[in-house]
C-alpha positions as CSV (number, residue, x, y, z in Angstrom):
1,X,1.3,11.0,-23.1
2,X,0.3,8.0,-20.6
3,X,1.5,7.9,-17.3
4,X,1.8,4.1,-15.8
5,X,0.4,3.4,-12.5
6,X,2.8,0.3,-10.4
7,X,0.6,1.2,-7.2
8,X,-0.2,-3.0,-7.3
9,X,3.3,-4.3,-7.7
10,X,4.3,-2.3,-5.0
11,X,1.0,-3.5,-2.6
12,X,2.7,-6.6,-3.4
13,X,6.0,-5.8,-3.1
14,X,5.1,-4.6,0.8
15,X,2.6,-7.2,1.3
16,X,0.0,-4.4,2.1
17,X,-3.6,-4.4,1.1
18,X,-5.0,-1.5,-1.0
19,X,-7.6,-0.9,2.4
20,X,-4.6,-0.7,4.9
21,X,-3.0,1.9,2.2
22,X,-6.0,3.8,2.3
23,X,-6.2,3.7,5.7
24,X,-2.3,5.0,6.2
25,X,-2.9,8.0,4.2
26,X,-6.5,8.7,4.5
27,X,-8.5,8.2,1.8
28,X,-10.6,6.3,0.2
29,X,-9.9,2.8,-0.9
30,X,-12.5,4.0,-3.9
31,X,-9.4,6.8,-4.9
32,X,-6.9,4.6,-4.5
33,X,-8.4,2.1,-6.8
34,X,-8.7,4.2,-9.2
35,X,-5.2,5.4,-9.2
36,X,-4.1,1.6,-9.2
37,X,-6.5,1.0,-12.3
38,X,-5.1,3.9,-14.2
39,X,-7.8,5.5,-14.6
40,X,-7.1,8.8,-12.3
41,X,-6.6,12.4,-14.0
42,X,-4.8,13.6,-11.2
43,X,-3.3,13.0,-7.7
44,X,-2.7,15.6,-5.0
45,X,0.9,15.5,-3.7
46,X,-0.2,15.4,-0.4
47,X,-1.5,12.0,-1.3
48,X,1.4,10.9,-3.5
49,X,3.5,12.2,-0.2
50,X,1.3,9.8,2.2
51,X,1.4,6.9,-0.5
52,X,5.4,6.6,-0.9
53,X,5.7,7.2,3.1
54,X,3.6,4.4,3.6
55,X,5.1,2.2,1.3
56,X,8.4,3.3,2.1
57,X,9.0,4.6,-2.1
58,X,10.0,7.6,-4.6
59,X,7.3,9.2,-6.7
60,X,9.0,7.3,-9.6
61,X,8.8,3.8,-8.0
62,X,5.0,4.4,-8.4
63,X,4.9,6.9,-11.5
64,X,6.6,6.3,-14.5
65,X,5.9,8.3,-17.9
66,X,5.8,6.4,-21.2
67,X,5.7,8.8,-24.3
68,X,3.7,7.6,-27.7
């Protein structure tokens, strides 16, 4: 199971940098890069919640499953 991460197309998308992001939903723009980068084994919804109000999205605009 992989689970794609379009965290930077969005940033682009809202012409938003990944420190105003972290900023907006308080945390760290060390978490959020790591989300971004794939390389996260989990997210809390409360910062999933904070992420899509920010950039305005659905959970799947920024999450999307890919099966192997």
């Amino acid at each position: 199971m992989k689970i794609n991460v379009h965290l930077d197309r969005l940033l682009v998308d809202r012409k938003i940098t990944l420190k105003q992001l972290a900023e907006d939903v308080g945390v760290t723009v060390a978490n959020l890069s790591i989300l971004k980068n794939g390389h996260a084994k989990a997210v809390r919804f409360s910062t999933l919640s904070g992420i899509c109000k920010a950039l305005d999205c659905q959970p799947g605009d920024l999450l999307e499953y890919v099966s192997e």
